[in-house]
C-alpha positions as CSV (number, residue, x, y, z in Angstrom):
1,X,1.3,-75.0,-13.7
2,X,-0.9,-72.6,-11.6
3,X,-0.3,-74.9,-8.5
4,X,3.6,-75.4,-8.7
5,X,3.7,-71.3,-9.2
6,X,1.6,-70.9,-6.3
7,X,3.7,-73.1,-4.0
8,X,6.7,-71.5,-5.5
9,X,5.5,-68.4,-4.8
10,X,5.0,-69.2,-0.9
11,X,8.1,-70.7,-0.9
12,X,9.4,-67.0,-2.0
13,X,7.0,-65.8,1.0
14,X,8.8,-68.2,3.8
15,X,12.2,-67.0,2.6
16,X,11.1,-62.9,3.0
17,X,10.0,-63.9,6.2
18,X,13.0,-65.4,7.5
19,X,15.2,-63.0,6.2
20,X,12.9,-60.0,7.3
21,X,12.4,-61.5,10.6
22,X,16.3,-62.0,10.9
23,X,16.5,-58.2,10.6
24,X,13.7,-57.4,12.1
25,X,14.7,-59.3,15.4
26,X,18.4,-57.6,15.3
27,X,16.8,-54.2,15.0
28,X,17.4,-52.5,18.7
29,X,20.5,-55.1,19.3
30,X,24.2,-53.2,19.9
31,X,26.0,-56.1,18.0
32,X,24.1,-57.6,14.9
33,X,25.1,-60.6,12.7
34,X,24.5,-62.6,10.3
35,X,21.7,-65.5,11.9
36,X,21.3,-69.0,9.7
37,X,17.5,-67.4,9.2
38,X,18.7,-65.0,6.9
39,X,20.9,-66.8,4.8
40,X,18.6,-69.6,4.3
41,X,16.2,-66.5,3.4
42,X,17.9,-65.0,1.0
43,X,19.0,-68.3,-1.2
44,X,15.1,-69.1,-1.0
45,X,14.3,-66.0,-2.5
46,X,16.9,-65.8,-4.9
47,X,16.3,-69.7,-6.2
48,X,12.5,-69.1,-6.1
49,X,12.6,-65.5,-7.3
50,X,14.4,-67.0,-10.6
51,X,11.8,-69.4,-11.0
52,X,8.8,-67.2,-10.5
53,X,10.4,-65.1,-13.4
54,X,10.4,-68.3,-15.4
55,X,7.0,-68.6,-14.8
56,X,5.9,-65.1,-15.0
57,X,7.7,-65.0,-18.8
58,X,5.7,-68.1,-19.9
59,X,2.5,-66.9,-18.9
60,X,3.5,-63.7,-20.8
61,X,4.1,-65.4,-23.4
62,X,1.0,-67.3,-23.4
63,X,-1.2,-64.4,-23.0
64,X,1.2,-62.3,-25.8
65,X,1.7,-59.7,-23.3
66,X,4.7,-57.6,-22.9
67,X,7.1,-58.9,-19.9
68,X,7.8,-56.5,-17.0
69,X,12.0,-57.1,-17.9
70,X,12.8,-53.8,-15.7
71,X,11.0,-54.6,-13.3
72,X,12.4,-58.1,-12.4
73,X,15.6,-57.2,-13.5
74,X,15.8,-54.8,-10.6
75,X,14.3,-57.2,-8.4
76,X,17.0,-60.0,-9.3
77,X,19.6,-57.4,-8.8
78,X,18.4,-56.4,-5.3
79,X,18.1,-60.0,-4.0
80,X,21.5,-60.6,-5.6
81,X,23.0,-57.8,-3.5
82,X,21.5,-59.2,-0.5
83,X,22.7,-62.5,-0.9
84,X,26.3,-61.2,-1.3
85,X,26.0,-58.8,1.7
86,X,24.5,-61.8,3.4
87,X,27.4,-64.1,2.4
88,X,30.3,-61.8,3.3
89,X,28.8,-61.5,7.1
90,X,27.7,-64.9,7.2
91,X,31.0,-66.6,9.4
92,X,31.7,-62.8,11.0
93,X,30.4,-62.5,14.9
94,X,28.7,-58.9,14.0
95,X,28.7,-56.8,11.2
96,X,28.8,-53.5,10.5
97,X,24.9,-51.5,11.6
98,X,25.2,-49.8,8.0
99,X,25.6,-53.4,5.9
100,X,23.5,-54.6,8.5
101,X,20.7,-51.9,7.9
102,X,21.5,-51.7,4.1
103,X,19.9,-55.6,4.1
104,X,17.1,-55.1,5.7
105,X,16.0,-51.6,3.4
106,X,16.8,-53.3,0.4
107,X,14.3,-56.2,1.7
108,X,11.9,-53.7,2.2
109,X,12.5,-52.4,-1.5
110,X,12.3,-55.1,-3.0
111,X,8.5,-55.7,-1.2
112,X,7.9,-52.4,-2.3
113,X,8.8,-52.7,-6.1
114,X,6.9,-55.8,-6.2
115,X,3.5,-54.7,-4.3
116,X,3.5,-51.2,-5.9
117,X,5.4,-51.6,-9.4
């Protein structure tokens, strides 16, 4: 189980990285969009996401310790924002800078709750 969690869990890392990197690489541009990148980013780390909480409630479970619900639960939500922002832009040929921007902070929060929280 260890091993499919780990893998799991890089999977989650190639998916931050192509949606970061989507934003990232749009930063400084006049017209942004929506790039294949991030979509495929953000359904990686939404599919993955749900099974590393799987995982991470099992091993709670296992160990009979008390399951960070808040914490994931504001994760999910985040990802799930993303992924409709994402979604809504996806077939556009730019978006607005603000939906554009509110992606790429809400990446970056979601890093954060998960490094710091």
């Amino acid at each position: 189980m260890d091993l499919i969690s780990g893998l799991v869990l890089i999977l989650h890392f190639i998916g931050l990285g192509s949606l970061l990197g989507g934003f990232i690489t749009q930063m400084t541009e006049l017209i942004v969009r929506i790039t294949r990148a991030m979509i495929d980013g953000a359904w990686t780390m939404m599919v993955t996401g749900v099974v590393l909480i799987y995982f991470a409630m099992q091993e709670a479970a296992d160990k009979n310790e008390v399951f960070p619900h808040a914490k994931f639960g504001i994760k999910f939500l985040i990802i799930a924002v993303i992924l409709i922002l994402v979604m809504q832009g996806r077939k556009k040929d730019s978006i607005e800078k603000g939906t554009f921007f509110a992606i790429g902070i809400l990446t970056i929060t979601n890093i954060a709750i998960a490094v710091l929280v």
